[in-house]
BAFI-3210 file (N, C-alpha, C; in Angstrom, 3 decimals, decimal comma, padded with zeros to 6 digits):
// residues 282
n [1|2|3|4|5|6|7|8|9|10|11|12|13|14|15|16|17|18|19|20|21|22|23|24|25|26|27|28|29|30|31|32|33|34|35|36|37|38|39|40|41|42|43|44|45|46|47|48|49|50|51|52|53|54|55|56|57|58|59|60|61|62|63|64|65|66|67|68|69|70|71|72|73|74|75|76|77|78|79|80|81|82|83|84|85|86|87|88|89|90|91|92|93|94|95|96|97|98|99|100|101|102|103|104|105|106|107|108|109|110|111|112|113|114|115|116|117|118|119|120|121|122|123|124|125|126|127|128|129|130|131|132|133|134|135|136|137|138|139|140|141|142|143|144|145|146|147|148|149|150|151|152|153|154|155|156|157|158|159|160|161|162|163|164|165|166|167|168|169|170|171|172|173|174|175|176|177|178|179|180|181|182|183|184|185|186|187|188|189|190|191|192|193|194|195|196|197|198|199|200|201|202|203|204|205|206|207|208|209|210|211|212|213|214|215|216|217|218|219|220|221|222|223|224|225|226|227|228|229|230|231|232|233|234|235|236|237|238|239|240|241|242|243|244|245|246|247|248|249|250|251|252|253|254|255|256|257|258|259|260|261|262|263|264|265|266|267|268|269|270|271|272|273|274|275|276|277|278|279|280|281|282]
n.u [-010,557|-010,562|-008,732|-010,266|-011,290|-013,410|-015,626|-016,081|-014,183|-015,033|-013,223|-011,564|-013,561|-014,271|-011,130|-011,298|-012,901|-011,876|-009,826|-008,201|-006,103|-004,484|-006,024|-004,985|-002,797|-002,861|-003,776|-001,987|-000,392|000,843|-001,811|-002,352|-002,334|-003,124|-006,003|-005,090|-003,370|-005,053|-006,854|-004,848|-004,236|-007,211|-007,186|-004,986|-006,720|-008,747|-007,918|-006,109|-008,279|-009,010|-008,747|-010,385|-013,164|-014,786|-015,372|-014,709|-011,348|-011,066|-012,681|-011,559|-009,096|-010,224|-011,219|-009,012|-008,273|-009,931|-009,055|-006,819|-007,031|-008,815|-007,007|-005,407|-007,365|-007,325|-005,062|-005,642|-006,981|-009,560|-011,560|-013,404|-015,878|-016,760|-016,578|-013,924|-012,259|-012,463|-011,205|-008,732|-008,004|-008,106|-005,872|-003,891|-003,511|-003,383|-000,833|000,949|001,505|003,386|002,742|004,095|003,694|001,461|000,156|002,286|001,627|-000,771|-000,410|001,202|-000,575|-001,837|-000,826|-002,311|-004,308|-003,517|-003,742|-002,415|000,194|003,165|006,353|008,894|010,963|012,047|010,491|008,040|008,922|009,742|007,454|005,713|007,211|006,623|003,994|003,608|005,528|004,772|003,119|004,661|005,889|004,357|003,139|004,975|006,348|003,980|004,646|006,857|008,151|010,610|012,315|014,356|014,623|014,569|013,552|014,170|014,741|012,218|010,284|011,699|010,656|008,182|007,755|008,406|006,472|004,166|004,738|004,364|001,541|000,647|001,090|-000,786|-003,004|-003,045|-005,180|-007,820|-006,962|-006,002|-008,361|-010,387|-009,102|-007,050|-004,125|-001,117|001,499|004,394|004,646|007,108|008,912|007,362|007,658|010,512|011,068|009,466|007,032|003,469|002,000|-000,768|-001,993|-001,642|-003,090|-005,455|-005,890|-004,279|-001,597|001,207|004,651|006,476|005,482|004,522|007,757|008,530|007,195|008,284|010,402|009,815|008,670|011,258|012,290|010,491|011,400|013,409|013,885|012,514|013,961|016,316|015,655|014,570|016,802|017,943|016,758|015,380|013,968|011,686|009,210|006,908|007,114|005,707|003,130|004,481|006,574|005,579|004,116|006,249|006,376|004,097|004,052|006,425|005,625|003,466|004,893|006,347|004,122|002,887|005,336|004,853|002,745|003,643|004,283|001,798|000,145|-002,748|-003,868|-006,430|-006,091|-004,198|-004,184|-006,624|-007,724|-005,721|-006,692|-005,581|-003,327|-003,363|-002,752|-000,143|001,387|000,882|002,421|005,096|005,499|005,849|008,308|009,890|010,766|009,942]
n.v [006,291|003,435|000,930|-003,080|-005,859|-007,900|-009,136|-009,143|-010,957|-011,640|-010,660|-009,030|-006,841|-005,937|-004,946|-002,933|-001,212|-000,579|-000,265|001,156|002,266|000,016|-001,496|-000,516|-001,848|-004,033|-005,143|-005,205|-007,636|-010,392|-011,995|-014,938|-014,960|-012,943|-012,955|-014,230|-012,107|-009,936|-011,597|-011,290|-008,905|-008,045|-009,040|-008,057|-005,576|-005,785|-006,291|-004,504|-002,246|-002,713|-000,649|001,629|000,770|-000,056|000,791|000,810|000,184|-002,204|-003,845|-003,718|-005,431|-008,025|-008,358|-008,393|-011,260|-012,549|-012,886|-013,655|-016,502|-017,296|-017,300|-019,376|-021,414|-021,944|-023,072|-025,393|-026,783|-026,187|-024,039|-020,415|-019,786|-017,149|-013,552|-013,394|-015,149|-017,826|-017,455|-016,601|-019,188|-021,075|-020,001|-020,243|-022,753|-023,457|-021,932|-022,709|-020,781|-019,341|-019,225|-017,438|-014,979|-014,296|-014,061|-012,552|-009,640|-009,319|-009,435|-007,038|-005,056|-004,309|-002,060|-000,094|-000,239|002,013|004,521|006,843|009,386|008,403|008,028|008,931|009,027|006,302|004,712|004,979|004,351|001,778|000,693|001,413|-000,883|-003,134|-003,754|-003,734|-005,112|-008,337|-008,621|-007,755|-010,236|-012,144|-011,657|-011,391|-014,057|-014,835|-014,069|-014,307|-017,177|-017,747|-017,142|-014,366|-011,454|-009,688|-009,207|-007,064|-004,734|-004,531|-004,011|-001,701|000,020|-000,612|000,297|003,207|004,378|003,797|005,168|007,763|007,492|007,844|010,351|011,504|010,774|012,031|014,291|013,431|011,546|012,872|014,196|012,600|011,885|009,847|010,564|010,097|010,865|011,337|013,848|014,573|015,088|017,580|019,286|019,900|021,276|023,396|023,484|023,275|020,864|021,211|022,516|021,492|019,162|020,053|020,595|022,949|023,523|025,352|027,151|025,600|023,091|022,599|022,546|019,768|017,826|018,178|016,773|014,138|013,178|013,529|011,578|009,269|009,658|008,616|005,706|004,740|005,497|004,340|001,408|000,662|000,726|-001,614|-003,195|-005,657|-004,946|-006,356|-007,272|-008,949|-008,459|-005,679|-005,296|-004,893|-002,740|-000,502|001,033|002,494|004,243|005,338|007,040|008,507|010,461|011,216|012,702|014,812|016,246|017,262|018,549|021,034|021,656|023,089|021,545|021,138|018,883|019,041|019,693|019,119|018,122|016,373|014,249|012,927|010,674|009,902|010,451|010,057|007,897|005,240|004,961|006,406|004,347|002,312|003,147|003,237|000,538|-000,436|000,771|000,118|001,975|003,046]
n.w [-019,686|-017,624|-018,269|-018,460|-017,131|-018,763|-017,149|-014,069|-011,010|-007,614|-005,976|-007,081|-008,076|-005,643|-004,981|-007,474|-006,613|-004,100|-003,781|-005,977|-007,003|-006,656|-008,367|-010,752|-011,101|-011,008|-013,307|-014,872|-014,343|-015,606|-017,678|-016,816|-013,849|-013,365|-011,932|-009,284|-008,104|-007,583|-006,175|-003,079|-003,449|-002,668|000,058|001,403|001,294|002,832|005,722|005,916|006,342|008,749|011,030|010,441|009,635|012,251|015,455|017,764|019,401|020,428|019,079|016,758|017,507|017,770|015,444|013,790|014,559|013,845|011,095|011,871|012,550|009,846|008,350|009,676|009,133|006,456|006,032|007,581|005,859|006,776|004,984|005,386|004,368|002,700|000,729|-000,173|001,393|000,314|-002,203|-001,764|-000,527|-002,360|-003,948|-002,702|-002,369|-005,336|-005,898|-003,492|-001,732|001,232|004,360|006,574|005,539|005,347|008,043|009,376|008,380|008,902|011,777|011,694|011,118|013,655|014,788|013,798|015,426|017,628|017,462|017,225|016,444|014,616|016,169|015,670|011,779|011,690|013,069|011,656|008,550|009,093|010,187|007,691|005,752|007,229|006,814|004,098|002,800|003,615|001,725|-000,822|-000,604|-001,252|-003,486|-005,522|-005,041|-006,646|-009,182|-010,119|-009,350|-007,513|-009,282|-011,157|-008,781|-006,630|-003,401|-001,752|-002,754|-003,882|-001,945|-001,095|-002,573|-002,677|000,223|-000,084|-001,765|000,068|001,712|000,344|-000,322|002,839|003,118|001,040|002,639|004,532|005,022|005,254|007,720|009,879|009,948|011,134|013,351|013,475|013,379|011,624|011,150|011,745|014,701|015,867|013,798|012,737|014,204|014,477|012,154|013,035|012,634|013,744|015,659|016,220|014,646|012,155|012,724|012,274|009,794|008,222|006,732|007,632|007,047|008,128|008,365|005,675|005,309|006,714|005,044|003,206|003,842|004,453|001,777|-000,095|001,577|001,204|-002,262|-002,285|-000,871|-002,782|-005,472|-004,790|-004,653|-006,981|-008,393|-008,206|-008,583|-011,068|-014,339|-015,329|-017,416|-016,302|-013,767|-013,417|-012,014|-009,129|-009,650|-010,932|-009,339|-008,344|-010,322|-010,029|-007,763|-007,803|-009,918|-008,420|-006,213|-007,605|-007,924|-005,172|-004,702|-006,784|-005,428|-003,555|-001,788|000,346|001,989|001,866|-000,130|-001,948|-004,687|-004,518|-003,231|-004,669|-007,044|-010,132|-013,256|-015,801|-014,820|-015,824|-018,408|-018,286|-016,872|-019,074|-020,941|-019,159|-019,044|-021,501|-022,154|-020,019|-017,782|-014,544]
ca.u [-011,323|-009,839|-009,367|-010,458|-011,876|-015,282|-016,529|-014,955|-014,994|-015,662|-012,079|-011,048|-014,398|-013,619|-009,732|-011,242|-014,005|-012,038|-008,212|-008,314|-004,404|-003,993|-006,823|-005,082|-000,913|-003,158|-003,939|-000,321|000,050|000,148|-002,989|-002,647|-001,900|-004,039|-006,919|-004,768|-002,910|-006,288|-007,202|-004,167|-004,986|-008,291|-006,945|-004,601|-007,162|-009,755|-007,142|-005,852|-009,007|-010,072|-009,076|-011,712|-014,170|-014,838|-015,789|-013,167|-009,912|-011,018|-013,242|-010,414|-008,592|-011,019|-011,429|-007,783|-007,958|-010,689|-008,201|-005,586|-008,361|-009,572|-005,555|-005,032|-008,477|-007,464|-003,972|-005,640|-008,258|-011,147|-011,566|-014,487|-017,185|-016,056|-015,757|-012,275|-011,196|-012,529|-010,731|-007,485|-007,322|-007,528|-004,966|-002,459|-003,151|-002,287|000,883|002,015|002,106|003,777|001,706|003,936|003,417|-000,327|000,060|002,686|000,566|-002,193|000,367|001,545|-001,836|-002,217|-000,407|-003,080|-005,303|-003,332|-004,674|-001,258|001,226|004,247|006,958|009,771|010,897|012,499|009,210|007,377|009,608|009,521|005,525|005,526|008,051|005,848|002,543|004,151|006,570|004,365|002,465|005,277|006,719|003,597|003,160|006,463|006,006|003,207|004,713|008,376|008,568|012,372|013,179|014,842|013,746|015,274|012,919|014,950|014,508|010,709|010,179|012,178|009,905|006,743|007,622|008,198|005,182|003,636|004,818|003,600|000,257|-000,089|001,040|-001,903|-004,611|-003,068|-006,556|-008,248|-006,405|-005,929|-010,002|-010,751|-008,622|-006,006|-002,403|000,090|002,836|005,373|004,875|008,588|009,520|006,990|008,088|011,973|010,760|008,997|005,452|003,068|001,406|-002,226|-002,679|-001,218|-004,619|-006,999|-005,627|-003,326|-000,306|002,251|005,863|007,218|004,526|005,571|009,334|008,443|006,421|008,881|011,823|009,385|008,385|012,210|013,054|010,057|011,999|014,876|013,574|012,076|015,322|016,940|014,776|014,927|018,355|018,637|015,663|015,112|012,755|010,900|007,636|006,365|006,911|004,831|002,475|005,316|007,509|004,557|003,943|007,566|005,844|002,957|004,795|006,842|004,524|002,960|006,133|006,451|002,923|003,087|006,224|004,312|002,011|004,080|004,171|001,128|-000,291|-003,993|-004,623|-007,649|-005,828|-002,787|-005,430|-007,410|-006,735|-005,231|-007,615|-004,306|-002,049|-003,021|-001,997|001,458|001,222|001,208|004,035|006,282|005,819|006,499|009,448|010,536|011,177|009,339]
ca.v [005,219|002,235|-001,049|-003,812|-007,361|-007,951|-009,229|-008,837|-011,532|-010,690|-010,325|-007,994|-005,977|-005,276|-003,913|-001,598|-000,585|000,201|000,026|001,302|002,471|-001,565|-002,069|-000,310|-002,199|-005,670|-004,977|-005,302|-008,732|-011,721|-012,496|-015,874|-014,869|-011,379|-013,529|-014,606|-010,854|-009,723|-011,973|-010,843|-006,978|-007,963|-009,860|-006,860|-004,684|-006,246|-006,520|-002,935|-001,336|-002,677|000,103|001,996|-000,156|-000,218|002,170|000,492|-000,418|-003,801|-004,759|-004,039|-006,536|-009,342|-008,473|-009,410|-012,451|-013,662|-012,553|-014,927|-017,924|-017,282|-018,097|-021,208|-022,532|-022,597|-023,999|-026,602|-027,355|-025,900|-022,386|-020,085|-019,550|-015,516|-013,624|-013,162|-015,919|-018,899|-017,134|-016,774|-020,557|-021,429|-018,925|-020,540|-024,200|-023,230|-021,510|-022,797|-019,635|-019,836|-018,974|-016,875|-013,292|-013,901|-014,102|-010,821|-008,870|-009,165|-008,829|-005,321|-003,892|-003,789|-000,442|001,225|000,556|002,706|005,791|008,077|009,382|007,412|008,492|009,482|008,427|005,215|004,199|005,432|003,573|000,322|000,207|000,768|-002,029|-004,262|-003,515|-003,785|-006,416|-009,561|-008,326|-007,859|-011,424|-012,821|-011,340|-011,719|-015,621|-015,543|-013,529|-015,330|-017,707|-018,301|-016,538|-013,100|-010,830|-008,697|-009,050|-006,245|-003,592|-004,416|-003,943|-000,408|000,689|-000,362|001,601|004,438|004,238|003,240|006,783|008,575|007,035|007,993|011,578|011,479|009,972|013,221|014,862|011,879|010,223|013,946|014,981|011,570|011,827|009,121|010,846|009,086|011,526|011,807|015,068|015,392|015,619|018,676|020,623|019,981|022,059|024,524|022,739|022,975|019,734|021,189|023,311|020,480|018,559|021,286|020,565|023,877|023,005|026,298|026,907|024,432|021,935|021,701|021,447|018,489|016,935|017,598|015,993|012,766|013,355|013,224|010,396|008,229|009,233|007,905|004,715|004,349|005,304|002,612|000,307|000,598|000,606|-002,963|-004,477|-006,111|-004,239|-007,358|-007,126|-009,601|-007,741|-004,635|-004,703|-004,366|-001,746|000,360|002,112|003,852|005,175|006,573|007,865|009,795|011,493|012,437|013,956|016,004|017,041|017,268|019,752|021,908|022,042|023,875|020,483|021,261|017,504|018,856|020,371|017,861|017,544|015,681|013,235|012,609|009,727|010,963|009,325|009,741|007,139|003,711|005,108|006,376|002,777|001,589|003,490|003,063|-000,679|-000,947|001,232|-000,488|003,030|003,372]
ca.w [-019,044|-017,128|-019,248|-017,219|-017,998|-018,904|-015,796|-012,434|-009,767|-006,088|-005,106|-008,499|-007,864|-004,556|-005,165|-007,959|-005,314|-002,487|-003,792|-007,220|-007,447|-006,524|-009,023|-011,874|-010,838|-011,022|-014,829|-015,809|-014,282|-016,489|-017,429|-016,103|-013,072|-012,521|-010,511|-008,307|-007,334|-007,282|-004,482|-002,670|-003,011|-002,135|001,363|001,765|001,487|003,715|006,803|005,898|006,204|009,844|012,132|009,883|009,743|013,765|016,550|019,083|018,990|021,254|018,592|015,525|017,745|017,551|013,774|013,061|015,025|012,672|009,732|011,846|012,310|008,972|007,639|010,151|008,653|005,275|005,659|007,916|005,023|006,385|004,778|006,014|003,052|002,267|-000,583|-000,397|001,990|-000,279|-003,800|-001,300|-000,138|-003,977|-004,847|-001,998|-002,958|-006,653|-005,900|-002,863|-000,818|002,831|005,568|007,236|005,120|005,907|009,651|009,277|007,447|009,558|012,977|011,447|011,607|015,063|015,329|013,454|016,830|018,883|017,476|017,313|015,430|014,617|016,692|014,443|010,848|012,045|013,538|010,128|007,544|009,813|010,252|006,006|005,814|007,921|006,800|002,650|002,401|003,212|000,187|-002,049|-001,104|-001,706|-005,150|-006,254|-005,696|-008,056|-010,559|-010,461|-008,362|-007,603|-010,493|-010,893|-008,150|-005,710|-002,331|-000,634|-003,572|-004,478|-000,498|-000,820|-003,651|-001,666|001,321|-000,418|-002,015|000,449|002,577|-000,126|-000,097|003,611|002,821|000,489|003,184|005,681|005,341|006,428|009,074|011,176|010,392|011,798|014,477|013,812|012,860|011,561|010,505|013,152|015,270|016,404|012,629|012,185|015,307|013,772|011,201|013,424|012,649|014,692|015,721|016,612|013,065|011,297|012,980|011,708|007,819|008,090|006,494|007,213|006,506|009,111|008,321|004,511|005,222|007,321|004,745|001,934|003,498|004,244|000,275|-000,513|001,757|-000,281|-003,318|-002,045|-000,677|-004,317|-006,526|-004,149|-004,875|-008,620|-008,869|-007,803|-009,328|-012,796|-014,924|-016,292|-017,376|-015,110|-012,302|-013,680|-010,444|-007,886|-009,901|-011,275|-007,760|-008,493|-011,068|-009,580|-006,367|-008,444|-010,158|-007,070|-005,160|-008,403|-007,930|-004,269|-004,901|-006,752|-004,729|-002,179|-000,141|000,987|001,430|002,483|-001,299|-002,911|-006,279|-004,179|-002,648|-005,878|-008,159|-011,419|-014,713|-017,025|-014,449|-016,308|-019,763|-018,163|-016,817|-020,408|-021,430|-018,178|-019,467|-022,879|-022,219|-019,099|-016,801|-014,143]
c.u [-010,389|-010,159|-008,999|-011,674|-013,597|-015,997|-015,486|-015,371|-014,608|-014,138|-011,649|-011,997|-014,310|-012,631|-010,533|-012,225|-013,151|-010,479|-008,341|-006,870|-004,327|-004,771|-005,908|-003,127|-001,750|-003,609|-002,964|000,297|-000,051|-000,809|-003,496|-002,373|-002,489|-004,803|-006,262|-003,872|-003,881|-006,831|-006,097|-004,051|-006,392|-008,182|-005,817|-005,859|-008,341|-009,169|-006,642|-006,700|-010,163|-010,023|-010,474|-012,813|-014,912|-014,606|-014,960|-012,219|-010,179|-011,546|-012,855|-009,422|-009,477|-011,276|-010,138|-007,215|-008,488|-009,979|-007,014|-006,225|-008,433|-008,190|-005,652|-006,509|-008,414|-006,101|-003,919|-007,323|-009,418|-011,137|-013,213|-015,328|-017,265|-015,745|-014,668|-011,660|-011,463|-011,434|-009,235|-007,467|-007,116|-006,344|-003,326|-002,609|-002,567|-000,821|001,711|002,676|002,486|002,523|002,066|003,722|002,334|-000,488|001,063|002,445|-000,536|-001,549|000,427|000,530|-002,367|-001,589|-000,986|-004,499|-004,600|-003,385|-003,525|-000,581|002,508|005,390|008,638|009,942|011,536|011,223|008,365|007,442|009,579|008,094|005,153|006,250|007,323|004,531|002,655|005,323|005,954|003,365|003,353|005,206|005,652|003,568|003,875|006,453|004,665|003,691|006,281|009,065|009,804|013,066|013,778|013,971|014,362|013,839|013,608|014,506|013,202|010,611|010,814|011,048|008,122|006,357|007,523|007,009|004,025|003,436|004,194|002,202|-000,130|000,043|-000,365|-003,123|-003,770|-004,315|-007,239|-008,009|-006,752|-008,007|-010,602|-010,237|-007,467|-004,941|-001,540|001,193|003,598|005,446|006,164|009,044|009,275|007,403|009,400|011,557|010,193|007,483|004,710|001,405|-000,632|-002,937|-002,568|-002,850|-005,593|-006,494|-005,205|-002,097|000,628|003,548|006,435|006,802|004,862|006,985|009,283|007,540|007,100|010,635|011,258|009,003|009,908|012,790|011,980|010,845|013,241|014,759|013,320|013,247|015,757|016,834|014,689|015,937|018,766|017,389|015,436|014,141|011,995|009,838|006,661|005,555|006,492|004,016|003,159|006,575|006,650|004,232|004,911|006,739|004,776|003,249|005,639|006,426|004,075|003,726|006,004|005,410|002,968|004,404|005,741|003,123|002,459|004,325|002,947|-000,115|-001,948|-004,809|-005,737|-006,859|-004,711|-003,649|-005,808|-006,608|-006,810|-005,887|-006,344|-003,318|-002,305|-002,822|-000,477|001,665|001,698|002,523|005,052|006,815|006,439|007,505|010,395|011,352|010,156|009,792]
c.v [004,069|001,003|-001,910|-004,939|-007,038|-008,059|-009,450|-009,961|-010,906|-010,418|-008,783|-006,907|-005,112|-004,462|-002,644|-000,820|000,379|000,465|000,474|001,682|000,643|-002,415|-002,284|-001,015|-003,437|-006,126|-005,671|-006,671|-009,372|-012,199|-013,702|-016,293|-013,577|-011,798|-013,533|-012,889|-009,716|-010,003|-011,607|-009,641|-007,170|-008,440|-008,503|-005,471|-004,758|-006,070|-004,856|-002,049|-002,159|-001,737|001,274|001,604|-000,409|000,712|001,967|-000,183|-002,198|-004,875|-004,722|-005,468|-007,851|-009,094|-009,059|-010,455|-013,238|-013,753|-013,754|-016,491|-018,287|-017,770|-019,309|-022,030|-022,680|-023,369|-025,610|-027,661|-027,037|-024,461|-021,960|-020,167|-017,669|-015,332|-013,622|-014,603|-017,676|-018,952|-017,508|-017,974|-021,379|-020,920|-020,101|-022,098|-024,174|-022,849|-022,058|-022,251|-020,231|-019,071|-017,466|-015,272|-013,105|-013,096|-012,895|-010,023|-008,705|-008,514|-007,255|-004,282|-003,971|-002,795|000,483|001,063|000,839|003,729|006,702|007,940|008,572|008,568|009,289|008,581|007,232|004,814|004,142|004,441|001,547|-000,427|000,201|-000,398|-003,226|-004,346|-003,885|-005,023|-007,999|-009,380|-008,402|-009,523|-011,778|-012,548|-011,254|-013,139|-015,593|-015,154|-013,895|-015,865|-018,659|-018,223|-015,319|-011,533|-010,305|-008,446|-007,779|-004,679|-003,083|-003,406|-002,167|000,355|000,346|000,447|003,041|004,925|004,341|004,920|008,116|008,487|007,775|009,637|012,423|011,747|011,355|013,870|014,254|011,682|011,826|014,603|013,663|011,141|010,473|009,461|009,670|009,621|012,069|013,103|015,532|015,894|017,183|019,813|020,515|021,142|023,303|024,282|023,135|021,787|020,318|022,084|022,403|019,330|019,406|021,340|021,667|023,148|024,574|025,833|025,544|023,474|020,970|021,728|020,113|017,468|017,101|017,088|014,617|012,702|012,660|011,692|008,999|008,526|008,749|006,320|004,302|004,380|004,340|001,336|000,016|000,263|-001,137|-003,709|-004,578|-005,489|-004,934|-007,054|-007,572|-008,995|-006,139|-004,239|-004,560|-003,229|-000,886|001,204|003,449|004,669|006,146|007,468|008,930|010,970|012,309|013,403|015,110|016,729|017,437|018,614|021,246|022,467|022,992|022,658|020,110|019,689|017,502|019,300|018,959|017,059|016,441|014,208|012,166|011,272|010,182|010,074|008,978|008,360|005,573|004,136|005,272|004,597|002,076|001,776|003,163|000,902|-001,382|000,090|000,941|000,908|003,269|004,340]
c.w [-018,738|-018,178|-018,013|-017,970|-017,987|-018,181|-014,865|-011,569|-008,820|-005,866|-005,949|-008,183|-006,786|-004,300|-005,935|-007,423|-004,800|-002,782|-005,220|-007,737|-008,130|-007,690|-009,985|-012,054|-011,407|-012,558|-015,897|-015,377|-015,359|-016,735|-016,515|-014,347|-012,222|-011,755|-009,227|-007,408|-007,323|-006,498|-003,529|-002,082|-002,213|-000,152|002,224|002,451|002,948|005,421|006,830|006,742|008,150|010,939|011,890|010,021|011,239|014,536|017,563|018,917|019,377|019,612|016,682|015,565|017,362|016,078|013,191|013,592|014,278|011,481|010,441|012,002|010,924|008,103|008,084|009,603|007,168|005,518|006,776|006,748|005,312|006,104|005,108|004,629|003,644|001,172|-000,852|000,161|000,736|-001,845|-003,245|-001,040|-001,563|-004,534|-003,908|-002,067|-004,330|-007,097|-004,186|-001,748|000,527|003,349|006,147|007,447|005,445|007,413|010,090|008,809|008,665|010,788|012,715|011,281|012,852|015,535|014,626|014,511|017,677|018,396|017,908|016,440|015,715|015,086|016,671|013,090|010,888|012,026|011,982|009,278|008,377|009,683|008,327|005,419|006,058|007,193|004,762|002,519|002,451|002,250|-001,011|-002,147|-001,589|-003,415|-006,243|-006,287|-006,669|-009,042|-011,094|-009,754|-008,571|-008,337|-009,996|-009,998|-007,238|-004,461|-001,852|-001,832|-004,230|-003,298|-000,573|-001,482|-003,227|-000,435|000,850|-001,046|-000,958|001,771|001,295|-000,091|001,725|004,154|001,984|001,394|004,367|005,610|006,518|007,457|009,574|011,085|010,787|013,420|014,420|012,863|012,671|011,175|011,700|013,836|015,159|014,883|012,167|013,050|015,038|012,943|011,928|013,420|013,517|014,617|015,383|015,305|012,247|011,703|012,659|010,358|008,063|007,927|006,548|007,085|007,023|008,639|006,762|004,273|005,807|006,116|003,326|002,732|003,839|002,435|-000,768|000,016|000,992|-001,447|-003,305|-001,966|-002,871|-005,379|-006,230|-004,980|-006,242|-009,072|-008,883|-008,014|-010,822|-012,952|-015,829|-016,584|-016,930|-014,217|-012,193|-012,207|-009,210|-008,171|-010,395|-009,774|-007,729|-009,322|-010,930|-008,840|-007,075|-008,694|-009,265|-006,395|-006,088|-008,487|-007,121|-004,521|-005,602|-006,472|-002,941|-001,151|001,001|001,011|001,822|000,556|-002,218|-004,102|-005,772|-003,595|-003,884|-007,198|-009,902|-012,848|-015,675|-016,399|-015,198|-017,603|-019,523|-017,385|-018,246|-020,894|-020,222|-018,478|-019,964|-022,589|-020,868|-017,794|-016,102|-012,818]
res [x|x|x|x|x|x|x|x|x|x|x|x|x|x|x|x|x|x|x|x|x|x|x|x|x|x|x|x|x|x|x|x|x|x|x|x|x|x|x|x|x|x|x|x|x|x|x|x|x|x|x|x|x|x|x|x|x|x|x|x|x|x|x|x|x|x|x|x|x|x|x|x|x|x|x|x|x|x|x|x|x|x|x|x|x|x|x|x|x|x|x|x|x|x|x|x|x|x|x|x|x|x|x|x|x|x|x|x|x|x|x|x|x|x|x|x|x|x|x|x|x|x|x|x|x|x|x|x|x|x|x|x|x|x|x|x|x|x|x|x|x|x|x|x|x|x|x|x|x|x|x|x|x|x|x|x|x|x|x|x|x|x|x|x|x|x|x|x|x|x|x|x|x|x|x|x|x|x|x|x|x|x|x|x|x|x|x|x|x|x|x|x|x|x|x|x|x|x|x|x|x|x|x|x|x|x|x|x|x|x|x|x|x|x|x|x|x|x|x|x|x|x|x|x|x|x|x|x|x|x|x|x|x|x|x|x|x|x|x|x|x|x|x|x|x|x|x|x|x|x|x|x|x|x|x|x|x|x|x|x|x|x|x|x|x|x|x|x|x|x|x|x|x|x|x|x|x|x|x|x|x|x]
***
């Protein structure tokens, strides 16, 4: 069973709703300091989740204009009355936050309304880059601000993460109709694009999806290598730890990234959580 505070406010309730990985990283913050990367996930998640949320791309656009309104009205003092946006303008008068991870964060989801796959692994690793890094910085200033911190190596270890995660959501995105795993990579392999959209994963399909598998564990070793293993910074180095796990599951699973159990969130990962803690390896 998840440990988790006694009562949840709206932002915290929401992550372990709809983000529950992000729920179970926001645990290991500082206590005095979990509200606030709680509203964060929760502002992530909300902006994340609008090409979903909406039947046309036009009217995803006008949703993350209100997400860029809904920033310039708190950092001009008037914030909207939202569950999330009122917890976030408290969170960024208390610490201070800049503006401009909000307003890139939000920018970098406008390439999930054009409804295609990403066009090789350049393209790939760039759009997880964008779409993950004004999250780290942000959460790295609350959790040590201008202290010891390696922006460049969190940021490696979120992308990679962050490509495993959308190795995960491959069911999804192709039985919905919006791909995101680079075609050209799977026809390198011999793939073929239009079985790979009907959840058939053959031979071709999982060499292409274990050398994106390997290049997240690369991004992620990276990324470790050159970051402090404080205990602080538990909710932005805890991801290595899950992603791992998964490739190694994901591997024996043949690669095959359509199998349920590779999808599924694992009940044992906030105990290895505990231990990747108190023993500082993640």
């Amino acid at each position: 069973m998840t440990p988790q505070p006694p009562t949840l406010s709206a932002p915290a309730a929401l992550v372990r709703r709809h983000d529950l990985d992000r729920f179970r990283f926001g645990l290991f913050a500082p206590a005095r300091h979990r509200e606030a990367v709680f509203t964060l996930f929760a502002f992530n998640h909300e902006v994340a989740k609008t090409r979903e949320s909406v039947s046309e791309t036009m009217i995803g656009a006008i949703r993350l204009q209100w997400w860029r309104d809904s920033i310039e009205g708190i950092y001009a003092g008037t914030p909207r009355q939202h569950e999330v946006i009122e917890p976030l303008a408290a969170c960024i008068a208390a610490y201070g936050l800049p503006r401009a991870p909000f307003d890139a964060l939000i920018n970098a989801r406008e390439r999930d309304l054009e409804d295609r796959p990403m066009d090789d692994l350049a393209e790939m690793e760039g759009y997880l880059r964008a779409t993950t890094l004004p999250l780290v910085t942000l959460v790295a200033e609350i959790l040590a601000p201008g202290g010891s911190r390696d922006l460049d190596g969190l940021a490696e270890i979120a992308a990679g993460h962050a490509l495993v995660g959308k190795l995960r959501a491959s069911a999804f995105d192709e039985a919905v109709r919006r791909p995101f795993l680079p075609r050209p990579v799977l026809e390198a392999h011999g793939g073929e694009s239009r079985g790979f959209a009907e959840l058939k994963a053959g031979e071709g399909a999982r060499k292409a999806v274990k050398q994106m598998a390997e290049h997240a564990k690369t991004l992620i070793e990276r990324g470790l290598a050159r970051t402090p293993k404080h205990s602080h910074l538990a909710p932005l180095l805890l991801p290595a730890r899950q992603a791992r796990a998964r490739i190694r599951l994901l591997a024996k699973l043949d690669y095959d990234p359509f199998r349920p159990e590779f999808a599924d969130h694992d009940p044992l990962d906030v105990w290895r959580f505990w231990l990747a803690r108190l023993i500082r390896r993640y």
